[in-house]
C-alpha positions, 0 to 999 in steps of 0.5 A, a space after each residue: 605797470 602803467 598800461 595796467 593802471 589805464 585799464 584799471 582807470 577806464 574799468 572804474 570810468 566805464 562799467 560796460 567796457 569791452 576789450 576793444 573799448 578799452 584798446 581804442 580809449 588807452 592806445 593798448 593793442 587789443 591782444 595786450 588788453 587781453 592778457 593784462 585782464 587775465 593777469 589782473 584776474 589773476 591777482 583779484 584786481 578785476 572780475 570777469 564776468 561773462 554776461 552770454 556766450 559773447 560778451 563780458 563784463 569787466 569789474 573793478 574789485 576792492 584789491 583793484 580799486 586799492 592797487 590803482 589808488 596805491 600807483 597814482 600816489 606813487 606817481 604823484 609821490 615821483 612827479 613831486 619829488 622830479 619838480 623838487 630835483 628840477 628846482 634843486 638844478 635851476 637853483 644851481 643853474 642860476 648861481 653859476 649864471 651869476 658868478 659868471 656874469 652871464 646874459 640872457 636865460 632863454 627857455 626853447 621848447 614846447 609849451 608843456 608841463 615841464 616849461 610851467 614847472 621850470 617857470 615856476 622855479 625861475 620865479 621862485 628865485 625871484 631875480 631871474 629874467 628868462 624869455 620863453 622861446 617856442 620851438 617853432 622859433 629861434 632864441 636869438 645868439 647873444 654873447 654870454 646867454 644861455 639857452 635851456 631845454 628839457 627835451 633832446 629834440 630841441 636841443 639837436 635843433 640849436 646850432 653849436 654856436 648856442 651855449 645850451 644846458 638841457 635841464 633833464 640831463 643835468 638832472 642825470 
C-alpha cells in the first residue's frame, strides 16, 4: 500500500515519469515498479499511455488522485492517533516517576521525529525535567533515574545497570 502511494505521489510530482525514475526516486525495484503500475491500471488509478513504440507515459487519473488523498488522510489520522497514545504513556510514565520519588528522566536516542513528539509531551506536563541524550553518548548511571528510549537499538546499547523503559513497547 505504501510503495503504491509513493508511486501515486511521484506520477502526480513528475508528469514525464519513467519506470526506471520512479524505481530510482522511491527505493522500489524496477520490476516491482512495474507490477504496481499494471495493478493500478487495472483499478483505474493511473493511465498508461504509450507515447512510441519505447516509451510510455504514466497519468495520474481522478480515481488515482482520490486514492492517494484518501491514504495520506489515513496516515495522518494514524500518526495522530499514535502521538496521542504516546502522551497517554508518558502521562502515565511520569506519575509512576512521581510516586516513587525517582531521579532524573533521560531521553537516549537519535534526534528524530519520535524524540520531538515525547518532547513535546513532556512539556505538556509541565513539571517534568528530562535531558536529551544522543545515541552517540551515554546517560549518566544515577540511582533512581530513569532512561527512556523508542528504539530497541538504543535500548540493546544500555548496560542492565540502566533502569530503561522503551516508550513504544509500553505502547504495546
Amino acid at each position: 500500500m505504501e510503495k503504491e502511494w509513493q508511486i501515486l505521489s511521484y506520477i502526480q510530482r513528475q508528469e514525464n515519469a519513467t519506470q526506471r525514475d520512479i524505481a530510482r526516486e522511491t527505493g522500489i525495484g524496477l520490476g516491482h515498479v512495474n507490477l504496481l503500475l499494471k495493478k493500478m491500471a487495472k483499478k483505474g488509478f493511473v493511465k498508461i499511455e504509450r507515447l512510441n513504440a519505447r516509451s510510455l507515459r504514466y497519468i495520474l487519473t481522478p480515481r488515482g488522485l482520490k486514492e492517494k488523498t484518501e491514504r495520506t488522510y489515513g496516515y495522518i489520522k494514524r500518526s495522530y492517533q499514535q502521538i496521542n497514545r504516546v502522551s497517554v504513556a508518558i502521562n502515565e510514565l511520569v506519575k509512576k516517576a512521581e510516586a516513587q520519588n525517582a531521579g532524573s528522566l533521560y531521553l537516549f536516542g537519535p534526534f528524530d521525529e519520535v524524540r520531538e513528539i515525547i518532547k513535546l509531551a513532556l512539556q505538556q506536563q509541565g513539571k517534568v525535567q528530562y535531558v536529551c541524550v544522543g545515541p552517540e553518548e551515554r546517560p549518566p548511571l544515577e540511582d533512581g533515574s530513569t532512561v527512556l528510549v523508542w528504539r530497541t537499538e538504543e535500548e540493546e546499547k544500555l548496560p542492565a545497570a540502566y533502569r530503561t523503559v522503551n516508550l513504544l513497547k509500553e505502547l504495546g
